[in-house]
C-alpha positions in Angstrom: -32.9 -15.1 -63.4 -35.7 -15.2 -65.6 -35.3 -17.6 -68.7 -35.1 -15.4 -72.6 -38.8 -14.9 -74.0 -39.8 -18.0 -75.7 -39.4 -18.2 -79.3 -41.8 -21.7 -80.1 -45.6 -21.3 -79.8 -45.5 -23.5 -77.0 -46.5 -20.7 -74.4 -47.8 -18.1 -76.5 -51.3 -20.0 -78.0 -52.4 -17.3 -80.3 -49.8 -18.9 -82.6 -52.0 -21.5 -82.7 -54.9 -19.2 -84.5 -56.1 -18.2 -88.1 -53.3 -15.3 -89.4 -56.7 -13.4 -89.9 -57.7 -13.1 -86.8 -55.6 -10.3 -86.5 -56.9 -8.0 -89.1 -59.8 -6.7 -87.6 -57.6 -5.6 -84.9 -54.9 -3.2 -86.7 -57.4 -0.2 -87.4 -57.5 -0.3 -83.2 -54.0 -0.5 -82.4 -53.7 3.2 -82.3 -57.0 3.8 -79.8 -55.6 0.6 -77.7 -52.2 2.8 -76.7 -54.1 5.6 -76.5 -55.7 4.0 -73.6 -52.9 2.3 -72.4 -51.1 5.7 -71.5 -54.4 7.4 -69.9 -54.4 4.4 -67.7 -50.7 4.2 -66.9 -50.4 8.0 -66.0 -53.3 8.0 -64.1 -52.0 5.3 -61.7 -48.1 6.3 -62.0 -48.1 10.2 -61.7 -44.4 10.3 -62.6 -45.2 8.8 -66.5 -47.6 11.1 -66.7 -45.6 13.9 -69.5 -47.2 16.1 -72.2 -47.7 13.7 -75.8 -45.3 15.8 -77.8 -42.5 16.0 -75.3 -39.7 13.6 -75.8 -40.8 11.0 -73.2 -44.3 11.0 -73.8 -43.3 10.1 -77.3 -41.1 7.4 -76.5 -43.1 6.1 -73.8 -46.4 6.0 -76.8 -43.4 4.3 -79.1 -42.6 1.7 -76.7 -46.1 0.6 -75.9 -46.9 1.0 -79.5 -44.0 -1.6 -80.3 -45.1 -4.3 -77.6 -48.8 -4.4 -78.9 -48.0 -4.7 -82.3 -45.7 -7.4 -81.7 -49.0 -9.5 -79.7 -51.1 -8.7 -82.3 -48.3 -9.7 -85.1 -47.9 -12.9 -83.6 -51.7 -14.4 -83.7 -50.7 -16.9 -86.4 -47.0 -16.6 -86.2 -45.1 -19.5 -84.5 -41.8 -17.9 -85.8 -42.5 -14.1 -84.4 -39.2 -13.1 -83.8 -39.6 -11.5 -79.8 -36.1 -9.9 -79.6 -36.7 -6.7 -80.0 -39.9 -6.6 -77.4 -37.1 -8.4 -75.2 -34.9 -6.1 -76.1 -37.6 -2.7 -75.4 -38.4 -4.1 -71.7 -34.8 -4.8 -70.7 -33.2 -1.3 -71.7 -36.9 0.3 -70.2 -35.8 -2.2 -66.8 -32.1 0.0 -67.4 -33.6 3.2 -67.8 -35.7 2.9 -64.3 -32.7 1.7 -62.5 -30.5 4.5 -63.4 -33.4 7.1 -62.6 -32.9 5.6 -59.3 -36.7 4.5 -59.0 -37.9 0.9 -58.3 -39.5 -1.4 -59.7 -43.2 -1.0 -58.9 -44.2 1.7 -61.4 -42.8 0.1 -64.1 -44.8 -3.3 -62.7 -47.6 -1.4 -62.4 -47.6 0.4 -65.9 -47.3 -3.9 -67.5 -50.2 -4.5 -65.5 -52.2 -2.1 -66.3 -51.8 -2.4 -70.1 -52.3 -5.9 -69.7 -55.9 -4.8 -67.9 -56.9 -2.3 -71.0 -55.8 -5.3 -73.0 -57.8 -7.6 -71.6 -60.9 -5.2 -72.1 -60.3 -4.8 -75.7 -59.9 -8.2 -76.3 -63.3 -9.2 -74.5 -65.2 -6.4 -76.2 -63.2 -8.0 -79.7 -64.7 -11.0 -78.9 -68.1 -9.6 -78.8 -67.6 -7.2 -81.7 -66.8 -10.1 -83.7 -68.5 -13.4 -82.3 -65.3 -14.6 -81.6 -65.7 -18.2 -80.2 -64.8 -18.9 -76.8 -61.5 -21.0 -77.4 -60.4 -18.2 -79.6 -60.8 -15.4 -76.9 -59.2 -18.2 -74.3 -55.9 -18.5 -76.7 -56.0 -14.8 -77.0 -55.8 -14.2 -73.3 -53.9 -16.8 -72.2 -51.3 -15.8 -74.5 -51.7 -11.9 -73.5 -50.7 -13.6 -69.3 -47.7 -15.1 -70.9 -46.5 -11.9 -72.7 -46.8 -9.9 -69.3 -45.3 -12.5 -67.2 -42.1 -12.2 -70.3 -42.0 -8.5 -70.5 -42.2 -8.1 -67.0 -39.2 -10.5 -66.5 -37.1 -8.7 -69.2 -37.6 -5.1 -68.0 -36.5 -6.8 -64.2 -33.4 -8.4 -66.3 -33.0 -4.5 -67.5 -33.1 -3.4 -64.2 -30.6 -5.9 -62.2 -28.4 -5.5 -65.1 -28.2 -2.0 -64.8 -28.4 -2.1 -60.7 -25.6 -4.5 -60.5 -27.7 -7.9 -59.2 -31.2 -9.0 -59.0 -34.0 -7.7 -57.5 -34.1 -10.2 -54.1 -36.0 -10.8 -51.2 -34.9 -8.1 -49.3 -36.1 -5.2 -51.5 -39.6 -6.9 -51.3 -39.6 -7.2 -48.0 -38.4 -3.7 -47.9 -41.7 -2.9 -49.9 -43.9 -5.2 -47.8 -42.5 -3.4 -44.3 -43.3 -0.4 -45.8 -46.8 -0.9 -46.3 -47.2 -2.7 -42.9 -46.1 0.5 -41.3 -48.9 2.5 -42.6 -51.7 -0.3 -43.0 -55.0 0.1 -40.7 -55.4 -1.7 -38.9 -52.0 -1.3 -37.4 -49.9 -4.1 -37.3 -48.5 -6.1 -34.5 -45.2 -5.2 -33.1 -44.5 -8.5 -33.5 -45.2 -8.6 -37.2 -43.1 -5.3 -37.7 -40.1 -6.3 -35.8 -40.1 -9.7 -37.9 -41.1 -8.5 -41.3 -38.0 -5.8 -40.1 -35.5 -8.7 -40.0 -36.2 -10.3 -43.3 -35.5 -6.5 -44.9 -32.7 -5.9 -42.8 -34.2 -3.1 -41.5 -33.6 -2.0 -37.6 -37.2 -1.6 -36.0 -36.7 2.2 -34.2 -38.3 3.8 -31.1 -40.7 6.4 -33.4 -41.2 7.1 -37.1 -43.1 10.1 -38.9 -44.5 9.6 -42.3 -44.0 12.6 -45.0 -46.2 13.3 -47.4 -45.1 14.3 -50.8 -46.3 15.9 -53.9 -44.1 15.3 -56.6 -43.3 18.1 -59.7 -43.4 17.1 -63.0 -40.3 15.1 -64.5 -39.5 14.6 -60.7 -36.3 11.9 -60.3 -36.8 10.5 -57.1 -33.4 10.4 -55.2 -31.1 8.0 -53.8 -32.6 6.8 -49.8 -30.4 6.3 -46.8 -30.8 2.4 -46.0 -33.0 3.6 -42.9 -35.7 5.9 -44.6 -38.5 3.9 -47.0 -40.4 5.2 -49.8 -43.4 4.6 -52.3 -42.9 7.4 -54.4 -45.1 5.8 -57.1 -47.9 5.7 -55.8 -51.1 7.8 -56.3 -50.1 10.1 -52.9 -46.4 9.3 -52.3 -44.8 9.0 -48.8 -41.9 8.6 -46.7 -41.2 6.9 -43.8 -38.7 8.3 -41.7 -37.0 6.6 -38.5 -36.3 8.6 -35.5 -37.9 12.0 -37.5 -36.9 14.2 -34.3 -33.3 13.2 -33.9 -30.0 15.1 -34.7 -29.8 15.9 -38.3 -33.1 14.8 -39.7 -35.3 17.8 -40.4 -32.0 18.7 -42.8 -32.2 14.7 -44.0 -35.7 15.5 -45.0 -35.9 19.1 -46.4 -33.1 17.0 -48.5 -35.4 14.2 -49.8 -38.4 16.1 -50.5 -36.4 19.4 -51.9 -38.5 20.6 -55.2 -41.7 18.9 -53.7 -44.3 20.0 -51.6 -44.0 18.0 -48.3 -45.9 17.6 -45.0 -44.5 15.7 -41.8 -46.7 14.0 -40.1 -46.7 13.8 -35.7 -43.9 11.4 -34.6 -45.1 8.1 -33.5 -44.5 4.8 -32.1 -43.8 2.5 -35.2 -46.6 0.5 -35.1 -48.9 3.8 -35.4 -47.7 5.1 -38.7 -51.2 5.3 -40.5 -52.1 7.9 -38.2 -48.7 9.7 -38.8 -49.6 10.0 -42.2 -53.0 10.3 -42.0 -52.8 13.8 -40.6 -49.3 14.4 -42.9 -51.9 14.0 -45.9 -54.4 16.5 -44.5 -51.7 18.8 -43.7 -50.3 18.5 -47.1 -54.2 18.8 -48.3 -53.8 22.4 -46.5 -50.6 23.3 -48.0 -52.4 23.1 -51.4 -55.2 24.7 -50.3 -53.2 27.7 -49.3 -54.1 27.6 -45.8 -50.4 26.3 -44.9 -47.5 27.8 -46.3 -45.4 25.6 -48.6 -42.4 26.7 -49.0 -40.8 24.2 -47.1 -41.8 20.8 -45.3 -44.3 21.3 -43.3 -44.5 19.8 -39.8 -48.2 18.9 -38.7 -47.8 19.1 -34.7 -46.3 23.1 -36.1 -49.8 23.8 -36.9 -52.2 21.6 -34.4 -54.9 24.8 -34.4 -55.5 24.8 -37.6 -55.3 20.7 -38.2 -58.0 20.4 -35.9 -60.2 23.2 -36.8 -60.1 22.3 -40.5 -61.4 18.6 -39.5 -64.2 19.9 -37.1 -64.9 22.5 -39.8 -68.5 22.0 -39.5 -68.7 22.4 -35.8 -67.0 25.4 -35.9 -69.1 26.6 -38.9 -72.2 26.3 -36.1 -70.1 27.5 -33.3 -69.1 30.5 -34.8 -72.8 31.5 -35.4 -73.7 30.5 -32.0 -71.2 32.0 -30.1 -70.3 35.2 -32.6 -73.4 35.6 -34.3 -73.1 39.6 -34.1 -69.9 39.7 -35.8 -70.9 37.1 -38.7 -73.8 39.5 -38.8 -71.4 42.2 -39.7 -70.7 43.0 -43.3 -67.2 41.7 -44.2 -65.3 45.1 -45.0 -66.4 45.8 -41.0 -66.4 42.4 -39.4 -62.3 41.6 -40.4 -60.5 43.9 -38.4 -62.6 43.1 -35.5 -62.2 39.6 -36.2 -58.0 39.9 -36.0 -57.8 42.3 -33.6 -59.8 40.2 -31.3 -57.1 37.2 -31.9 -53.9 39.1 -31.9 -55.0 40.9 -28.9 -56.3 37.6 -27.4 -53.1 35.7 -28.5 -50.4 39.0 -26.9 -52.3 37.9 -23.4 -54.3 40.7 -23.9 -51.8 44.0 -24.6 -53.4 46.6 -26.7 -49.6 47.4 -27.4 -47.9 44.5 -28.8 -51.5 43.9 -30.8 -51.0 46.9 -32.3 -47.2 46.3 -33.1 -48.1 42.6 -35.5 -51.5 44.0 -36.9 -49.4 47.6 -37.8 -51.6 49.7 -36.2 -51.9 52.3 -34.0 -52.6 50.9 -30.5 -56.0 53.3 -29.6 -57.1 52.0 -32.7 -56.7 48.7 -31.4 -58.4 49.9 -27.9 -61.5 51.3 -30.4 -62.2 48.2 -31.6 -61.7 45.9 -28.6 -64.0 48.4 -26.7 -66.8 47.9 -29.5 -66.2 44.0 -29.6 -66.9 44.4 -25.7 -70.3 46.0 -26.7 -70.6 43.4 -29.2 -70.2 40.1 -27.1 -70.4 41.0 -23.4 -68.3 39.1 -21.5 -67.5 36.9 -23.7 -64.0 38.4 -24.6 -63.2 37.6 -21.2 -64.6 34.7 -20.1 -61.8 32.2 -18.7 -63.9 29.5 -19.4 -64.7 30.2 -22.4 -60.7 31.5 -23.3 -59.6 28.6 -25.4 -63.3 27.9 -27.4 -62.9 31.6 -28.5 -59.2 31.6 -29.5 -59.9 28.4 -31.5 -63.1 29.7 -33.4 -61.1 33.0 -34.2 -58.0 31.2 -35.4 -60.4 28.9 -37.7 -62.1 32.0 -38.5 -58.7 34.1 -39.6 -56.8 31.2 -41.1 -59.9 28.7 -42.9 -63.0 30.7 -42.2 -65.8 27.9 -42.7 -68.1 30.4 -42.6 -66.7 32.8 -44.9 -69.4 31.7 -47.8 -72.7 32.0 -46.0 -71.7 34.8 -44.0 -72.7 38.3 -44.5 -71.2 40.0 -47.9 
């Protein structure tokens, strides 16, 4: 377990350093968290809470607290650091009983320490600092992250009942491996697997998530892994097809919009969510419904014609140039009766029953589309090119924008 901040200048140099040297830097302290919290909610969506709600207060507090203390202690061996201690470890608490990990509260320390470091270096500029005093200044800032990020990890294996070990990294590690491109080995799986205590199985989907606001991620199954913090959040799910696990899921992602990527072999889970993202991509768009989790290999037609979106943008003109010709109020009901009829094998009647129409009206307009495009309507060979340009058409219409108004 990490040892208690230090309390001697012996790690922290800026103690070291004229009491001045602070001064110019109050007036900034303000403008510093400021850009602290843009930077933190930008990389770790779930901070990310309006300024005058109660978190976004106490989160601007908190940062607020730890800054001044840096900045209090440039010329004060005998700063007093436990109450920064003292913020960290109860923030460490706080996480834990959230049921998140550690890594966004890691990544928020960082990433203050990276504004920091900026400031600092435009500081030294702004006031010809000389070298060895910027060099105290950020040595000493390494130091205080290194501290704080050990006291908010005391917080948090205090609160989870021991410390954060090996196996939750390699947890984290594995779970990265799975989705890394290049894929990994099997071998390098099935042995980073071991060291997490994690049972390698025969196929895996990744889900794609988008999280609400104030989300609390909840409490995994040993098997499933998550990164729920970062920018695009995912789940990796063994076995996604077996008894059980869509309810498993639709569980774990409830109050998020989710898309489930094509069940794979584990050492192929970056494609899995690859296409999980663009199906989740879709979902937003409003071209997928999202009510629910949405499985990709559910909606294969529409995956792939939103990819080859410009081919099918020059198809469509080549192959149905007389109905993009059309103008729009005329060219849709030809357009939907083509597919429905086309995707009823063809019967006038049960067209008619899913577009709610009469069925000669149906027979009008397939008769006209005849006129329209020849043989084309039934050309075997040409059967599953038309049925895919007319789905695109209906459901993503790539060339709804430069057709005819």
């Amino acid at each position: 377990m990490a040892q208690p901040f230090p309390h001697t200048s012996a790690e922290l140099p800026v103690a070291k350093l004229p009491a001045e040297t602070a001064a110019p830097l109050r007036p900034h302290l303000t403008a510093a968290v400021e850009e602290m919290v843009r930077e933190i909610e930008n990389l770790v969506p779930e901070y990310a809470r309006p300024p005058e709600s109660p978190y976004g207060q106490r989160m601007r507090r908190q940062i607020r607290q730890a800054v001044q203390h840096f900045v209090d202690a440039i010329g004060n061996p005998d700063q007093d650091w436990d109450a920064v201690t003292a913020i960290f470890e109860g923030i460490g608490r706080y996480e834990a009983r959230q049921g998140r990990d550690l890594d966004g509260l890691q990544t928020a320390i960082r990433v203050s320490g990276q504004v920091a470091c900026r400031r600092f270096i435009r500081d030294a500029r702004r006031l010809d600092w000389p070298l060895d005093v910027l060099g105290h200044i950020t040595e000493s800032l390494f130091v205080f992250l290194e501290k704080i990020a050990e006291a908010a990890a005391r917080g948090y294996a205090g609160a989870r009942g021991g410390p954060v070990g090996e196996r939750e990294r390699s947890r984290r590690r594995l779970r990265d491996l799975l989705v890394a491109e290049p894929p990994a080995s099997r071998e390098a799986v099935t042995e980073l697997a071991r060291t997490a205590c994690w049972t390698p199985p025969r196929t895996l989907a990744a889900v794609a998530v988008r999280t609400p606001p104030d989300f609390i991620p909840p409490v995994l199954p040993p098997p499933v892994l998550a990164d729920w913090h970062a920018p695009a959040p995912y789940l990796i799910v063994p076995d996604p097809d077996g008894p059980g696990q869509d309810r498993l899921i639709s569980t774990l992602v409830r109050d998020c919009q989710a898309a489930i990527g094509p069940t794979v072999p584990p050492t192929k889970g970056a494609l899995s969510l690859r296409w999980a993202r663009h199906a989740l991509d879709l979902v937003e768009r409003g071209v997928l419904p999202g009510k629910e989790a949405v499985r990709c290999l559910d909606h294969l037609p529409t995956l792939i014609a939103d990819r080859s979106a410009e081919l099918i943008d020059v198809a469509l003109r080549h192959r149905l140039a007389p109905l993009v010709d059309l103008p729009r109020h005329k060219r849709d009901p030809l357009v939907k009766t083509l597919l429905t009829y086309m995707e009823n094998r063809d019967n006038a009647v049960a067209a008619a029953d899913r577009l709610l129409v009469h069925e000669q009206t149906v027979r009008y307009r397939i008769r006209r589309l005849e006129q329209m495009l020849g043989g084309l309507v039934y050309d075997a060979d040409r059967r599953i090119e038309l049925l895919l340009l007319l789905h695109a058409w209906v459901h993503i219409r790539p060339a709804a924008e430069t057709a005819a108004p």
